[in-house]
DRENTIVEX-289089 format. One line per 3 residues: number of its first residue (from 0); for each residue x, y, z of N, C-alpha, C. Coordinates in pm, whole numbers, plus 50000, padded with zeros to 5 digits. Layout:
! DRENTIVEX-289089
NUM) X,Y,Z,X,Y,Z,X,Y,Z ~ ...
! end
This chain:
! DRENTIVEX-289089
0) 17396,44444,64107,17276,44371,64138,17261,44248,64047 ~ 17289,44273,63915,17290,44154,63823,17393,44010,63855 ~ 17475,44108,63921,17586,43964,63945,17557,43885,64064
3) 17489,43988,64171,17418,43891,64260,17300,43782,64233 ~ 17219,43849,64139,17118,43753,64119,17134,43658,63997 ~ 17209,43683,63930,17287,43566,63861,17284,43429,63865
6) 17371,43425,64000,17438,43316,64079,17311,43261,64125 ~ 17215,43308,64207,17128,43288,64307,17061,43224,64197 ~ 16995,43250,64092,16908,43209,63998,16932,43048,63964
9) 17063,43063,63914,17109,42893,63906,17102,42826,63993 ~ 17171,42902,64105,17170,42772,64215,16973,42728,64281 ~ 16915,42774,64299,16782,42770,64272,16725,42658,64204
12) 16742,42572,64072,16712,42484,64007,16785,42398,64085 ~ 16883,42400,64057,16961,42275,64096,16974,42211,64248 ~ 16888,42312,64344,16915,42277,64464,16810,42227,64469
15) 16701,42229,64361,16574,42174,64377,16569,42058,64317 ~ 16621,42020,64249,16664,41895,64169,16777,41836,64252 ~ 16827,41882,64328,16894,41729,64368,16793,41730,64551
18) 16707,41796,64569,16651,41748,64693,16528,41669,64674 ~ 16482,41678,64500,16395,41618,64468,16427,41470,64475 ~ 16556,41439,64404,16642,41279,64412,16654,41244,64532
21) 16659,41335,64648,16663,41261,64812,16587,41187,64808 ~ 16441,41275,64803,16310,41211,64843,16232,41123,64798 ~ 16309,41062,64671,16203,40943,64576,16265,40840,64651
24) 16151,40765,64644,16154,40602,64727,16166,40529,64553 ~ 16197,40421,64572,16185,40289,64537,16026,40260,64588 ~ 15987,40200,64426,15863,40141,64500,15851,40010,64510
27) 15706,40006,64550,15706,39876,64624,15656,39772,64572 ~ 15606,39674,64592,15542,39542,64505,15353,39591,64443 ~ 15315,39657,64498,15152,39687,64506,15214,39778,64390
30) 15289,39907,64408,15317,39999,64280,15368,39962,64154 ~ 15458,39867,64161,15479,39817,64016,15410,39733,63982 ~ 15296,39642,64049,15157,39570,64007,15070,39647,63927
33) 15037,39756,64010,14985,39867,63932,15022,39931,63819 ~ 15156,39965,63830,15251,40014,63691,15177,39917,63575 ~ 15233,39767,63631,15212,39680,63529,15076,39685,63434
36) 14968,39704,63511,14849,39695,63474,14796,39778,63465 ~ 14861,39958,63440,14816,40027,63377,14748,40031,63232 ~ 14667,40139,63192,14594,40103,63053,14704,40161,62944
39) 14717,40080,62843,14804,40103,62725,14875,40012,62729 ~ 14924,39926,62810,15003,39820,62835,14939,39657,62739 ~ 14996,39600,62750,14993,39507,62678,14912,39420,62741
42) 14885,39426,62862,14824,39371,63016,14654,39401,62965 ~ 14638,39496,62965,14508,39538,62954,14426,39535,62819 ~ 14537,39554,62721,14546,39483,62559,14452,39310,62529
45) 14538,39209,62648,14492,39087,62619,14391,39064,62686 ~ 14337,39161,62814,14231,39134,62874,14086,39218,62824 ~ 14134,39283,62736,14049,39328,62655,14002,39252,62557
48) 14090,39237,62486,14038,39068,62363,14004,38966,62402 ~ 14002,38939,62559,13990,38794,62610,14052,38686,62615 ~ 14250,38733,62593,14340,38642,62623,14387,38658,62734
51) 14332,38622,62828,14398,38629,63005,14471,38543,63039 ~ 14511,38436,62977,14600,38392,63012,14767,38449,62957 ~ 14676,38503,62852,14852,38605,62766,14888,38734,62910
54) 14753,38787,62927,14751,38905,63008,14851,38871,63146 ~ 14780,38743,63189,14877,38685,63327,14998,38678,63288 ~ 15016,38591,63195,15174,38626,63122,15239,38728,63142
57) 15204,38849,63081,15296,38920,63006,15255,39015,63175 ~ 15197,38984,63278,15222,39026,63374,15290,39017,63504 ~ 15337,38876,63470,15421,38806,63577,15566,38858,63502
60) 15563,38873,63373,15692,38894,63307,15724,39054,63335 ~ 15638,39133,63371,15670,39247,63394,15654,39289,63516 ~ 15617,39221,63620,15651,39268,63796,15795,39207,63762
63) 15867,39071,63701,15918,39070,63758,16078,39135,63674 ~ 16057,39197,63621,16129,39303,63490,16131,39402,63623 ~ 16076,39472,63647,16007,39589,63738,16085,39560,63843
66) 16052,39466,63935,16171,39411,64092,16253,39406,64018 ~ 16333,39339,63960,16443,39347,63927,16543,39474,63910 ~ 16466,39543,63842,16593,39684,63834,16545,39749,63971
69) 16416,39778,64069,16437,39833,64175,16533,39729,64239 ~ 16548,39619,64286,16609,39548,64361,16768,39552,64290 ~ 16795,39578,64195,16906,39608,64185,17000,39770,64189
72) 16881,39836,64148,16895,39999,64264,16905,39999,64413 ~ 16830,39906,64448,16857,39885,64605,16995,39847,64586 ~ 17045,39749,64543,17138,39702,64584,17333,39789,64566
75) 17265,39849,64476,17365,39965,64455,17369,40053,64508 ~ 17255,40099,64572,17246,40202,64672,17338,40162,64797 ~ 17306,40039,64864,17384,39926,64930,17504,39970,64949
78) 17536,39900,64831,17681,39896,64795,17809,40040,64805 ~ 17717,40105,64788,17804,40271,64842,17849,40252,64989 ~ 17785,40261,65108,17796,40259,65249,17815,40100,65263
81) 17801,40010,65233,17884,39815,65302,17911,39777,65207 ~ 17972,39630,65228,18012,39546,65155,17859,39398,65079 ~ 17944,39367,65044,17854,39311,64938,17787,39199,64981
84) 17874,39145,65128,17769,39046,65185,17672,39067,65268 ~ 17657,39194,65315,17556,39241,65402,17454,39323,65280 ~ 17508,39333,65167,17352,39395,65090,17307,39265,65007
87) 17349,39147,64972,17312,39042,64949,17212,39009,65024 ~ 17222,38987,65191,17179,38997,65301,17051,39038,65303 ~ 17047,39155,65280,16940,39225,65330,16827,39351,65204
90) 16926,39335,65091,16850,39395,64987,16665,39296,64951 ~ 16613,39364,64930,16452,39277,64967,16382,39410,64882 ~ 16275,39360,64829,16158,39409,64773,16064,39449,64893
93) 16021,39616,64869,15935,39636,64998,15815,39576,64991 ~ 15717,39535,65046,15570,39470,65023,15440,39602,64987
! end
């Protein structure tokens, strides 16, 4: 009985962890806006002291930190199934 449930036990985690990785999206432009301008951030820091123009700053600098590595996860994702001129093509930030 032990050697049956052994096996079963492990495989159990791990089948749950990699169906969890199916199902995550890439997010989208509204979610990493939000990311950005979560509280603790440096975003909410300068708009608290009343430097908004630092705040706009350091928020344009971090959507576009943010697209960047999703859009380059997209693009590697891509790159498994075509070639490199059709994910050039068509790799895009969702809205």
């Amino acid at each position: 009985m032990k050697r049956l449930l052994l096996p079963l036990l492990a495989t159990l985690p791990l089948a749950t962890a990699v169906e969890a990785n199916l199902f995550q999206k890439e997010p989208t432009y509204k979610q990493i806006v939000s990311q950005c301008k979560r509280p603790g951030l440096k975003y909410a820091e300068y708009n608290e002291i009343g430097m908004t123009q630092f705040a706009k700053n350091y928020l344009d600098l971090c959507i576009k930190k943010e697209a960047q590595k999703v859009l380059q996860a997209k693009y590697n994702k891509c790159l498994k199934k075509n070639n490199a001129t059709f994910c050039q093509l068509t790799t895009k930030l969702d809205p």
